[in-house]
DSSP file (Angstrom, degrees, kcal/mol; ACC not computed):
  #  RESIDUE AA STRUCTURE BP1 BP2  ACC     N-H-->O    O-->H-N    N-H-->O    O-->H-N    TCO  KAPPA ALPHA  PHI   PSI    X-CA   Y-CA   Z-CA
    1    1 A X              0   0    0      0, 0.0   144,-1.9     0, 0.0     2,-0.3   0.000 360.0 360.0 360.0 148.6    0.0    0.0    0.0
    2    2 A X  E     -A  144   0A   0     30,-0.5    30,-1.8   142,-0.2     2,-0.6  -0.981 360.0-160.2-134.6 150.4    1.3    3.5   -0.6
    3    3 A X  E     -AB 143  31A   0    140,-0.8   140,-3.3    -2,-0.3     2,-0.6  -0.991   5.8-157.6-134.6 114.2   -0.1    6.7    0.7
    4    4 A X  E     -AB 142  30A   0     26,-0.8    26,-2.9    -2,-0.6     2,-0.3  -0.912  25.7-172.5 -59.9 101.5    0.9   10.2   -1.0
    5    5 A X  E     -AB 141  29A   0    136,-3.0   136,-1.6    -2,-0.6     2,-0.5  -0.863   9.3-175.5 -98.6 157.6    0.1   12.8    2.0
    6    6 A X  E     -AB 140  28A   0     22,-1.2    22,-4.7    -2,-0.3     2,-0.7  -0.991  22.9-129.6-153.3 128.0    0.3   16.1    1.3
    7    7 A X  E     + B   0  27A   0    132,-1.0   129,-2.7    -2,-0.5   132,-0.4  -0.877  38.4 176.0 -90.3 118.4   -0.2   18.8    4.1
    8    8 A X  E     -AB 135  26A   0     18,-0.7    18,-2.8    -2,-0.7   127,-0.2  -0.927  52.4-157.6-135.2 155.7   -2.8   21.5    3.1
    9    9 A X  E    S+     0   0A   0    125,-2.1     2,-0.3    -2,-0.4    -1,-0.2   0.909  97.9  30.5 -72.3 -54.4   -4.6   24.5    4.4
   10   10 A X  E     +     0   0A   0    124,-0.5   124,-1.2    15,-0.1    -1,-0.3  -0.990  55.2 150.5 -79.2  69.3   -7.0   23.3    1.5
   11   11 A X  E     +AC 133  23A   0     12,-1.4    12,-1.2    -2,-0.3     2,-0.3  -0.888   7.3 173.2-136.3 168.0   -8.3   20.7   -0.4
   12   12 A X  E     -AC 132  22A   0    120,-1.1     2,-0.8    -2,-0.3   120,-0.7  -0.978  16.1-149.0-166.5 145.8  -11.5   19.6   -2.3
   13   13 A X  E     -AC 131  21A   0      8,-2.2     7,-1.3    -2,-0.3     8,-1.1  -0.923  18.4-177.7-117.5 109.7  -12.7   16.8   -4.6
   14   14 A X  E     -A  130   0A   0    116,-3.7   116,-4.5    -2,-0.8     2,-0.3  -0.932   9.6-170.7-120.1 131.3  -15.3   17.2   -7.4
   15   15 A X  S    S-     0   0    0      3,-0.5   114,-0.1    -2,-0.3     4,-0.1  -0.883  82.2  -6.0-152.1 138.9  -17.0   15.0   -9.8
   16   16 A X  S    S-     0   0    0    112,-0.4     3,-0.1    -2,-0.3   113,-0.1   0.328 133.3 -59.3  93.9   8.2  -19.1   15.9  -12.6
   17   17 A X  S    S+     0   0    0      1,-0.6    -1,-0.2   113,-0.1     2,-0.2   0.364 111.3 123.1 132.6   5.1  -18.5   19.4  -10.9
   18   18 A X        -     0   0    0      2,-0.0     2,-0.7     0, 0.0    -1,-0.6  -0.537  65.3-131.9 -84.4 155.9  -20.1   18.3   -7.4
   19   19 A X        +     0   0    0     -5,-0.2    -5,-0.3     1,-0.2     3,-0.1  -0.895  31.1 178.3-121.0 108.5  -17.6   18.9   -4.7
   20   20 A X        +     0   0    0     -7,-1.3     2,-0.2    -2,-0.7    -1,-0.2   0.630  64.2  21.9 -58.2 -43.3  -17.7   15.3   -2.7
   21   21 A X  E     +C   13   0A   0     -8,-1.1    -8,-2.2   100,-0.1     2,-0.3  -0.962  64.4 169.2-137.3 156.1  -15.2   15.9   -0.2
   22   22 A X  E     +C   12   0A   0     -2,-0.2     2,-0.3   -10,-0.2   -10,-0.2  -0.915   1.1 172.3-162.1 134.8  -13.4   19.2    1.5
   23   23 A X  E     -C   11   0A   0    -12,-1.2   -12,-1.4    -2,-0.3     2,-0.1  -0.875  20.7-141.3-131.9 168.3  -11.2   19.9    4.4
   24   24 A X  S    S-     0   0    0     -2,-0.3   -13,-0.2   -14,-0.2     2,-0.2   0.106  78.3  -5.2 -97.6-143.9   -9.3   22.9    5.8
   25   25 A X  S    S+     0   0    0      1,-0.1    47,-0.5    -2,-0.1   -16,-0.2  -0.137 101.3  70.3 -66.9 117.4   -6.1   22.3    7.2
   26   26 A X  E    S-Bd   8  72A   0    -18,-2.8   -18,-0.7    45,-0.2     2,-0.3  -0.518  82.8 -32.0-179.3-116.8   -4.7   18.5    7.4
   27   27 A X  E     -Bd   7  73A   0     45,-1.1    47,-2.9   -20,-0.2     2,-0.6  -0.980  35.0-145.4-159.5 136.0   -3.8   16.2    5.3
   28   28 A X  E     -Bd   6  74A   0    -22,-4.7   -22,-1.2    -2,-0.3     2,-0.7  -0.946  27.3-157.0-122.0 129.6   -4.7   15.2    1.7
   29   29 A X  E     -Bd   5  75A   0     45,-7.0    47,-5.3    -2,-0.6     2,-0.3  -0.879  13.6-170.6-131.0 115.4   -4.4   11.5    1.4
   30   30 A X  E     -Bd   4  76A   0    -26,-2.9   -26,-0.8    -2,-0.7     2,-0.6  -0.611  18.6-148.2 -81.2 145.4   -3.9    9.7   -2.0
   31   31 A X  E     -Bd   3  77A   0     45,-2.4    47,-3.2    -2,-0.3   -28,-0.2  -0.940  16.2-172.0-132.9 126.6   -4.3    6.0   -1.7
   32   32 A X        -     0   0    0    -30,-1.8   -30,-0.5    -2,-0.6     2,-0.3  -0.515  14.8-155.4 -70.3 148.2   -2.2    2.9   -4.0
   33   33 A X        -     0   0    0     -2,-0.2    64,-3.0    46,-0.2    69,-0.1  -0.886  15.8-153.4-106.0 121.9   -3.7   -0.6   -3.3
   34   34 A X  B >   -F   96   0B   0     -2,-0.3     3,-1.3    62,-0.2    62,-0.2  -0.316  19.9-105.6 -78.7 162.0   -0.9   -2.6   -4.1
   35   35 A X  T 3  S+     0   0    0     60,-2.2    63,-0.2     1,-0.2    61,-0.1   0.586 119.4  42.9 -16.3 -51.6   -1.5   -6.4   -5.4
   36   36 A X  T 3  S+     0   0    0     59,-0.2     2,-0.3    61,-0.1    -1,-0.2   0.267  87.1 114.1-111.5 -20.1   -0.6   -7.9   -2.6
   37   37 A X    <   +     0   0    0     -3,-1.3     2,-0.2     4,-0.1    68,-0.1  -0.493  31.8 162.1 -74.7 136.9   -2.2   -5.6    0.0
   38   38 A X    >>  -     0   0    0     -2,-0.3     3,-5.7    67,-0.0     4,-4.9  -0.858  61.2 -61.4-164.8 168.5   -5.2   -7.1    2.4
   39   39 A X  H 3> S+     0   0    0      1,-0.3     4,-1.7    -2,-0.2     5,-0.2   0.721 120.7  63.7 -50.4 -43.4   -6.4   -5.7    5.4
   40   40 A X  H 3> S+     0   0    0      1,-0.2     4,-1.1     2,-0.2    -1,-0.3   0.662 102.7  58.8 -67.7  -3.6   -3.3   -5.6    8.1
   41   41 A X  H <> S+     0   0    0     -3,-5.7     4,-2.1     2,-0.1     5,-0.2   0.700 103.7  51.0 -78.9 -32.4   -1.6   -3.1    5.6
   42   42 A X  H  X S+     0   0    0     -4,-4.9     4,-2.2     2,-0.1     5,-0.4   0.985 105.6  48.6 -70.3 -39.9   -4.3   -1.0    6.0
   43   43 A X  H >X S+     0   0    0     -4,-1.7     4,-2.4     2,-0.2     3,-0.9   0.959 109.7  62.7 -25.9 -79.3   -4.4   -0.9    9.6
   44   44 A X  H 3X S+     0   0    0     -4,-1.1     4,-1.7     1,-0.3    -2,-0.1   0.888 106.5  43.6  -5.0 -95.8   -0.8   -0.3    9.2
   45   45 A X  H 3X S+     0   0    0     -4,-2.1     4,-2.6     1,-0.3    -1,-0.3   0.660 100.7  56.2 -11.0 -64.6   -1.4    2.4    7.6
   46   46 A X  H << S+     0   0    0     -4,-2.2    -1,-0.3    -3,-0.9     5,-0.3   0.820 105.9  57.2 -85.4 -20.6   -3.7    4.1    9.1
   47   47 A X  H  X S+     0   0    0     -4,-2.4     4,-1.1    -5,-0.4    -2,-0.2   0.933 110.6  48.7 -52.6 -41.8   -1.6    4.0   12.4
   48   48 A X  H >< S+     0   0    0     -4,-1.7     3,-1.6     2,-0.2    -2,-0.2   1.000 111.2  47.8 -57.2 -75.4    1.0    5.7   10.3
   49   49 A X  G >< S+     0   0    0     -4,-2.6     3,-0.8     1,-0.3     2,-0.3   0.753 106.3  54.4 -47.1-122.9   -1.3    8.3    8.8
   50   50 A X  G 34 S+     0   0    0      1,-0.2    17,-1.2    15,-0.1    18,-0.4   0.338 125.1  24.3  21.3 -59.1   -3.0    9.4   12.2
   51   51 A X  G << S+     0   0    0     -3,-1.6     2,-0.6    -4,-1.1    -1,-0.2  -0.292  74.2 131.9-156.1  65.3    0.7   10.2   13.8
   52   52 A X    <   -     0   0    0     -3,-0.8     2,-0.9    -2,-0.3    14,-0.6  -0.967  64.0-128.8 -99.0 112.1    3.1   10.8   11.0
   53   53 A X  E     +G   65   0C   0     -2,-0.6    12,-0.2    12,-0.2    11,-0.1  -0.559  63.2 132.2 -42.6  74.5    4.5   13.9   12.5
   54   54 A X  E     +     0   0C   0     -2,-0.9     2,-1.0    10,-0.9    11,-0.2   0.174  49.3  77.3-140.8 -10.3    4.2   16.4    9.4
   55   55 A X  E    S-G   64   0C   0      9,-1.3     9,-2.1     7,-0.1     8,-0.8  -0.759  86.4-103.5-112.2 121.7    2.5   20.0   11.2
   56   56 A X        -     0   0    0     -2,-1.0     6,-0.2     6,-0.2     2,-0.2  -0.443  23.8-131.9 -70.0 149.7    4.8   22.3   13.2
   57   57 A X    >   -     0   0    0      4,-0.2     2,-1.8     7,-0.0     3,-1.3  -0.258  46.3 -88.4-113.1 155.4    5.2   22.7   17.3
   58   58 A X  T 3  S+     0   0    0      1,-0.3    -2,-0.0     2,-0.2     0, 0.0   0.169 133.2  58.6 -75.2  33.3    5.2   26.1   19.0
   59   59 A X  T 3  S-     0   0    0     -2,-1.8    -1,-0.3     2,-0.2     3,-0.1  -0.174 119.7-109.4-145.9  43.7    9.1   25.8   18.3
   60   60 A X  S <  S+     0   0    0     -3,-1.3     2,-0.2     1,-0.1    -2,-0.2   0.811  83.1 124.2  49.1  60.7    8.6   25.5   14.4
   61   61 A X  S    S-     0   0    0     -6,-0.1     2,-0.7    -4,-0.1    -4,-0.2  -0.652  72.4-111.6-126.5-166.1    9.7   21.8   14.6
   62   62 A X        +     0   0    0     -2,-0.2    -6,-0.2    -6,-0.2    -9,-0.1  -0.807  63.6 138.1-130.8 105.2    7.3   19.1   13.2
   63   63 A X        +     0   0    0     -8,-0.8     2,-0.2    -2,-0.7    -7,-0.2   0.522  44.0  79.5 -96.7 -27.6    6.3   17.5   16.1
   64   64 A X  E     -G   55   0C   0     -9,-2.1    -9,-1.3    -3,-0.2   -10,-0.9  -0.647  58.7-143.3-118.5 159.0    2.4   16.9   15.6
   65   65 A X  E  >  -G   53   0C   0    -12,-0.2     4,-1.0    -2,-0.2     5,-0.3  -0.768  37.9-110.0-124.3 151.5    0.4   14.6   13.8
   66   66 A X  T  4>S+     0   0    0    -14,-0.6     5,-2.4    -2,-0.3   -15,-0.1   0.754 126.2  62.2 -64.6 -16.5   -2.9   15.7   12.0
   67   67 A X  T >45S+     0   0    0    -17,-1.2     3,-2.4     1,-0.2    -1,-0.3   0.948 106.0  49.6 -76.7 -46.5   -4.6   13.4   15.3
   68   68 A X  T 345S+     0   0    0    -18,-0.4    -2,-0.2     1,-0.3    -1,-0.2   0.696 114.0  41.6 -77.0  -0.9   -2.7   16.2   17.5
   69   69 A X  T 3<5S-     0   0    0     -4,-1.0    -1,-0.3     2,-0.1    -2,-0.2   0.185 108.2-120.1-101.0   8.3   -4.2   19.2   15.5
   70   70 A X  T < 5 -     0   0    0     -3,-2.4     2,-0.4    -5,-0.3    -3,-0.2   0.967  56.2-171.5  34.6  61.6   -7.7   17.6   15.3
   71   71 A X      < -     0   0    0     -5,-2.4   -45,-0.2     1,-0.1    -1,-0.2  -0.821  29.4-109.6 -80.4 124.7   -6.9   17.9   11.3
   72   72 A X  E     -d   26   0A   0    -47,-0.5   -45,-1.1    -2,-0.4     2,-0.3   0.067  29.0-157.2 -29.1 144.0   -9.0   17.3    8.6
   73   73 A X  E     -de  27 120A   0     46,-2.7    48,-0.8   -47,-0.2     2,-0.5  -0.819   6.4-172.3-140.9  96.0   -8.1   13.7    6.2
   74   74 A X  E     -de  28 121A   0    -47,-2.9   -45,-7.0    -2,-0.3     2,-0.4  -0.882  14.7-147.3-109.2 142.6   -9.4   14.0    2.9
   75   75 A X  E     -de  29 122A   0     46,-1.1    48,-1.6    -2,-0.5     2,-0.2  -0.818  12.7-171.0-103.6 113.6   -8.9   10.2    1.0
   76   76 A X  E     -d   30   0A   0    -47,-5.3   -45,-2.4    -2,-0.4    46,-0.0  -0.726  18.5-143.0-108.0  86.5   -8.3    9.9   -2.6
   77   77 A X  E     +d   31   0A   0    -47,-0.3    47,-0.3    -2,-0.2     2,-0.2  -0.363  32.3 168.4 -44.6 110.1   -8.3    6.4   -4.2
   78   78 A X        +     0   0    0    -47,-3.2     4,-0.1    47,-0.1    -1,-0.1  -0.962  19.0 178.6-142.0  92.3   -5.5    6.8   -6.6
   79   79 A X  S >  S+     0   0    0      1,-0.2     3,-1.2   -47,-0.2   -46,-0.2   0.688  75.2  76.2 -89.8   2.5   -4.4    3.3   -8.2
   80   80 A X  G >  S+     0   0    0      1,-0.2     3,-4.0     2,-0.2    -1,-0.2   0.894  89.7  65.2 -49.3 -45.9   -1.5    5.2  -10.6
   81   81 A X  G 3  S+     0   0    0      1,-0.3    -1,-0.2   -50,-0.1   -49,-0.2   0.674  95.4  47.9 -44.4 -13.1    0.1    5.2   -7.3
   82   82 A X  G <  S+     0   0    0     -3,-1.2    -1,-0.3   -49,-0.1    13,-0.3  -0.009  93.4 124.3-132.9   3.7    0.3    1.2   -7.2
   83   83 A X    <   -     0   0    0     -3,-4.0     2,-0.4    12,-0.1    10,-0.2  -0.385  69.8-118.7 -81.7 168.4    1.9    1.4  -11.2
   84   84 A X  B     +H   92   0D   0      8,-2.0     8,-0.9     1,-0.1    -2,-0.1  -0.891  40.2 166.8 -84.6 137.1    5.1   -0.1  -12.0
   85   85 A X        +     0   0    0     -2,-0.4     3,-0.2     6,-0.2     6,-0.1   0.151  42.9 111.3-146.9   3.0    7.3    2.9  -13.2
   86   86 A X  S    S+     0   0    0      1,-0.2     2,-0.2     6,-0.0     5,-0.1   0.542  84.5  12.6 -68.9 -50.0   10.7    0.7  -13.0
   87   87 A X  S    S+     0   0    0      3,-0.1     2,-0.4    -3,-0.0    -1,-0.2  -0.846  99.0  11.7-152.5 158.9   10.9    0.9  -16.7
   88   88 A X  S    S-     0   0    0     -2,-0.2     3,-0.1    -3,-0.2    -3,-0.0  -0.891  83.2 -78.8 121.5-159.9   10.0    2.2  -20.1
   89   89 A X  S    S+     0   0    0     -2,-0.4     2,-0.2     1,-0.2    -1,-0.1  -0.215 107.7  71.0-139.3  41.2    8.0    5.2  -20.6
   90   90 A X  S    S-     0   0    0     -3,-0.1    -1,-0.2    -6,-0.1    -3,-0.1  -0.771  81.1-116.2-164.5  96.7    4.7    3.8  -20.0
   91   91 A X        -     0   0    0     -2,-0.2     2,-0.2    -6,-0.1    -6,-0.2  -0.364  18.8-135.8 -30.4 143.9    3.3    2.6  -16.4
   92   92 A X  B     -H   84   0D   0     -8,-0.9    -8,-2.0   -12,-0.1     3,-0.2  -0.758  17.0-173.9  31.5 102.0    2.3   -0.7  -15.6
   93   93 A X        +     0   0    0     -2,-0.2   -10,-0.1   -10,-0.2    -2,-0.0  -0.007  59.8 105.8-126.5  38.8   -0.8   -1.4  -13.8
   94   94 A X  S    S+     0   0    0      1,-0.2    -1,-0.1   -10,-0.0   -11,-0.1   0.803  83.3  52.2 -77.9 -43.9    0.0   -5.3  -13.4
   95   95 A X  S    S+     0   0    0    -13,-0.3   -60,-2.2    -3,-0.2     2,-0.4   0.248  83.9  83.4 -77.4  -6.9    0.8   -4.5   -9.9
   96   96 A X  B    S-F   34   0B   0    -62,-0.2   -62,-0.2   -61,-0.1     3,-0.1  -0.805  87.9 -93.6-100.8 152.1   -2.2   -2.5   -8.3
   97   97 A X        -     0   0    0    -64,-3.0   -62,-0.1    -2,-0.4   -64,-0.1  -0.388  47.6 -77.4 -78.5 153.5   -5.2   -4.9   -7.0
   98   98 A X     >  -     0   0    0    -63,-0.2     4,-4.9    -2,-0.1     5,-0.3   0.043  49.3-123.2 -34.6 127.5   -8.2   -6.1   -8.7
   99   99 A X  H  > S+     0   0    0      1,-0.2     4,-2.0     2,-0.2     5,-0.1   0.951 119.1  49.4 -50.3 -45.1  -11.0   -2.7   -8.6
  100  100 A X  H  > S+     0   0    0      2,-0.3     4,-0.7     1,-0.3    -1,-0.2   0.818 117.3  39.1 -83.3 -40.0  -13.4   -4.7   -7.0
  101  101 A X  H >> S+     0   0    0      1,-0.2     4,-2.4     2,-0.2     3,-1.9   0.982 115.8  54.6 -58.5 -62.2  -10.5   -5.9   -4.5
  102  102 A X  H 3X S+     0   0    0     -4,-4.9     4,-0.5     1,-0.3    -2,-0.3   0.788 110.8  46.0 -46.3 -44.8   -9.2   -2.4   -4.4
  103  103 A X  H 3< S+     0   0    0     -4,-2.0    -1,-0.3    -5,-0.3     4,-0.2   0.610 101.8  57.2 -60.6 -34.4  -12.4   -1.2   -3.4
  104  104 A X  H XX S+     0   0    0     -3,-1.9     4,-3.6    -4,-0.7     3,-1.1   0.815 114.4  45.9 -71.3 -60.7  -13.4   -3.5   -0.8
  105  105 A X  H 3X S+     0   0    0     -4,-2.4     4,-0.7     1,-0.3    -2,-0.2   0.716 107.7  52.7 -74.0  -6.8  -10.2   -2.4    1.0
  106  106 A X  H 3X S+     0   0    0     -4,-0.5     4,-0.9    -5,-0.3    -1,-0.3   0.731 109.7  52.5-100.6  -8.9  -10.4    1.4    0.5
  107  107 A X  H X> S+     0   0    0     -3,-1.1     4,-2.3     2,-0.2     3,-2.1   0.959 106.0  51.4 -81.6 -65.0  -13.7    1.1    1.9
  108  108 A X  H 3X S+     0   0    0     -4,-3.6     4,-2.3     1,-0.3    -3,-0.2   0.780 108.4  53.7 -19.9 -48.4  -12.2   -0.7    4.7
  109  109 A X  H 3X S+     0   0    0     -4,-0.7     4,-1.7    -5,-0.4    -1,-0.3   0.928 111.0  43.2 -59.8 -42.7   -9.8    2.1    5.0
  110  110 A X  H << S+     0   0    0     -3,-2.1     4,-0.4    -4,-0.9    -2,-0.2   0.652 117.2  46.7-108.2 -28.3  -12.4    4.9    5.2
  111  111 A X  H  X S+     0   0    0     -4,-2.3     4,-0.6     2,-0.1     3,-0.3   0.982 113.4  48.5 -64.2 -66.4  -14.5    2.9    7.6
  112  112 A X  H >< S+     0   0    0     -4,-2.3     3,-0.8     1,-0.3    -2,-0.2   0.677 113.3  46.7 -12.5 -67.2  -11.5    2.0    9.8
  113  113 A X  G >X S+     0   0    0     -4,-1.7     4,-1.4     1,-0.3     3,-0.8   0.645 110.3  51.9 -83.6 -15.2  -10.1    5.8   10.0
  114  114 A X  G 34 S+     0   0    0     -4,-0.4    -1,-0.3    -3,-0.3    -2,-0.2   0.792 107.8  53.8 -78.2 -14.6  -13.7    7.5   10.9
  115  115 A X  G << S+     0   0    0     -3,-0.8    -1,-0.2    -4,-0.6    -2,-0.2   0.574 119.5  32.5 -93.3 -12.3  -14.1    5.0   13.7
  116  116 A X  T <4 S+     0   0    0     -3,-0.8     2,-0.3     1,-0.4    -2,-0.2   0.716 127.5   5.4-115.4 -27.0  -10.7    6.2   15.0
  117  117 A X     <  -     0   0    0     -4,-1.4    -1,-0.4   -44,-0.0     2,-0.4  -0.983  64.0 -89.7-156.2 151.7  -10.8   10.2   13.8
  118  118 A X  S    S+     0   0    0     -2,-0.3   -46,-0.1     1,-0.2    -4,-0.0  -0.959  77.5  20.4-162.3 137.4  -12.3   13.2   12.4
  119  119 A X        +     0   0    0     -2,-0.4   -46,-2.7   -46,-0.1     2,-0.8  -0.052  69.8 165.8 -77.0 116.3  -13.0   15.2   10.1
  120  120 A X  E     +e   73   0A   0    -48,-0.2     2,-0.2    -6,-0.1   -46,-0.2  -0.811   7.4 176.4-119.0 126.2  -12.5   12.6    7.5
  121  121 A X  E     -e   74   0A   0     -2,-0.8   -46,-1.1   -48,-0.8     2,-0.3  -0.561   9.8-151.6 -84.1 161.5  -13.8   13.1    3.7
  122  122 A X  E     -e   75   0A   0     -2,-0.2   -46,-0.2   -48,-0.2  -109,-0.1  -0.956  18.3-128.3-130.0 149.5  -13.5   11.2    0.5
  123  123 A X        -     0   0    0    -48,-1.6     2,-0.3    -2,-0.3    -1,-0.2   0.545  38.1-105.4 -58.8-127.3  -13.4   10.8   -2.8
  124  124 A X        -     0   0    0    -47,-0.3     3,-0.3     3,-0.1     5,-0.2  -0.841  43.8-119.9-156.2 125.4  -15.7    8.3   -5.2
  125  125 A X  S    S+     0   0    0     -2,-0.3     2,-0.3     1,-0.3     3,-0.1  -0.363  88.8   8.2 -79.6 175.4  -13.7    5.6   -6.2
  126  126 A X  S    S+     0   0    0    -49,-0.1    -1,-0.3     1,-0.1   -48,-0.0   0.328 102.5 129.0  50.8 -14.4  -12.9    4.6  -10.1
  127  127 A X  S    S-     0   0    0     -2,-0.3     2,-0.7    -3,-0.3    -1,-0.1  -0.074  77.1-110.1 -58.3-177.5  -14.7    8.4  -10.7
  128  128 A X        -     0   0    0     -3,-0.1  -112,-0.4     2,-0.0     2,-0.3  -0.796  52.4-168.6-110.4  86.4  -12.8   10.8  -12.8
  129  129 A X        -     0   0    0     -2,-0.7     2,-0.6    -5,-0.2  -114,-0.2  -0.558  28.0-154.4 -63.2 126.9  -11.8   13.6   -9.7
  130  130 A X  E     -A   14   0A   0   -116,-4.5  -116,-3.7    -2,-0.3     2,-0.3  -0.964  14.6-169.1-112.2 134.2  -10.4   16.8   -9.8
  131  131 A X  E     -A   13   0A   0     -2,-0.6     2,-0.2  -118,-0.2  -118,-0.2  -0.724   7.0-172.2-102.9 160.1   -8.8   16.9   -6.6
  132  132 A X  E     +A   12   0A   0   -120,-0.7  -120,-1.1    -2,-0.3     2,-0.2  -0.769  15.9 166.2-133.2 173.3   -7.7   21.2   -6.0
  133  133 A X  E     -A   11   0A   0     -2,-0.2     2,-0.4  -122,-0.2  -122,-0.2  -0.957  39.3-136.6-175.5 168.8   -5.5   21.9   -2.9
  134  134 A X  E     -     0   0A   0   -124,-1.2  -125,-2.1    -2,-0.2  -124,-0.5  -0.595  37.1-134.5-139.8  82.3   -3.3   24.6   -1.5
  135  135 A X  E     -A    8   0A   0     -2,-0.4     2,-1.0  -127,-0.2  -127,-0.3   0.005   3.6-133.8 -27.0 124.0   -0.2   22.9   -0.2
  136  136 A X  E    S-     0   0A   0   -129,-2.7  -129,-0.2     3,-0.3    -1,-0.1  -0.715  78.6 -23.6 -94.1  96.4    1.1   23.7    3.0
  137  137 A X  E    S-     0   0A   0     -2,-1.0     2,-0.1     1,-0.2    -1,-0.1  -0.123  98.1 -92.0 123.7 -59.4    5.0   24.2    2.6
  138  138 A X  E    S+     0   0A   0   -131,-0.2     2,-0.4     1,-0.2    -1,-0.2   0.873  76.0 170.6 -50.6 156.8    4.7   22.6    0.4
  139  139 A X  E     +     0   0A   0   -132,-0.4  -132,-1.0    -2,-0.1    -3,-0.3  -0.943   7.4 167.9-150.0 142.7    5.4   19.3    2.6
  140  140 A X  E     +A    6   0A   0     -2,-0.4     2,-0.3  -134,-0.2  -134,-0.2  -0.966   6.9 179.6-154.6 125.0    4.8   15.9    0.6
  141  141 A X  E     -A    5   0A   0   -136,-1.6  -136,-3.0    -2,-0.2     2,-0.5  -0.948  25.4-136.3-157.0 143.8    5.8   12.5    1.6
  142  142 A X  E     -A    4   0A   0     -2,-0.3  -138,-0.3  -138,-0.2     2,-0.1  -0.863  24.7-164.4 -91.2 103.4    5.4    8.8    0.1
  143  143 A X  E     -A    3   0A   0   -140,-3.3  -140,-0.8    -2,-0.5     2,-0.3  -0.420   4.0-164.1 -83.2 153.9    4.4    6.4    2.9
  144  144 A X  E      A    2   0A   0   -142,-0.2  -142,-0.2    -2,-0.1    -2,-0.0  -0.980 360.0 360.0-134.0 133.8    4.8    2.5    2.1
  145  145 A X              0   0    0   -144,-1.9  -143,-0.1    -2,-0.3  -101,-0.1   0.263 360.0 360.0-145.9 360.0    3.3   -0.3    4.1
């Protein structure tokens, strides 16, 4: 599983021009499901996500985790994330799980992390999203599980 996080002031998700999901300041969270991925990576995961230390401390350091700012988590199911990119000039999508699979388990994700924290938003999976966002930092980091 791979997670893109992105720290924003901002973010929003539309499709067909509807805006689906929206947070203020947190964390905008793309989500891979790799091949191989089943439910204790997700867990994983969202343990990671919840108190990955990414939001500055009243000494400018980044000390706090979007659970210690009671930060917004908007979720994008993003299977490019899951491509093989290793070589050529053309992704690979040999390596991301089955949609149906993928699906089961991003729902899983989205159940999992509202039971545990809030505010959390979504996309729609397989839709065609335009995600918008106003990076904070910008600060970006590729989680792996």
């Amino acid at each position: 599983m791979k997670a893109l996080i992105q720290r924003v002031t901002h973010s929003k998700v539309e499709v067909n021009n509807i805006t689906v999901g929206e947070i203020d300041q947190g964390l905008l969270v793309f989500i891979g499901i790799e091949k191989t991925d089943e439910k204790p990576q997700i867990d994983k995961m969202i343990k990671r996500l919840l108190s990955y230390r990414v939001f500055y401390d009243n000494e400018d350091k980044m000390n706090l985790s979007v659970s210690d700012i009671k930060g917004g988590i908007l979720a994008v199911s993003q299977f490019t994330l899951a491509a093989d990119t290793s070589s050529g000039t053309r992704p690979g999508f040999s390596t991301a799980k089955a949609p149906a699979e993928a699906k089961a388990l991003y729902d899983y994700f989205l159940t999992q992390i509202s039971a545990q924290h809030a505010p959390i938003q979504s996309g729609e999976f397989g839709a065609d999203m335009q995600v918008s966002l106003t990076n904070d930092g910008p600060v970006t980091f590729l989680l792996s599980c």
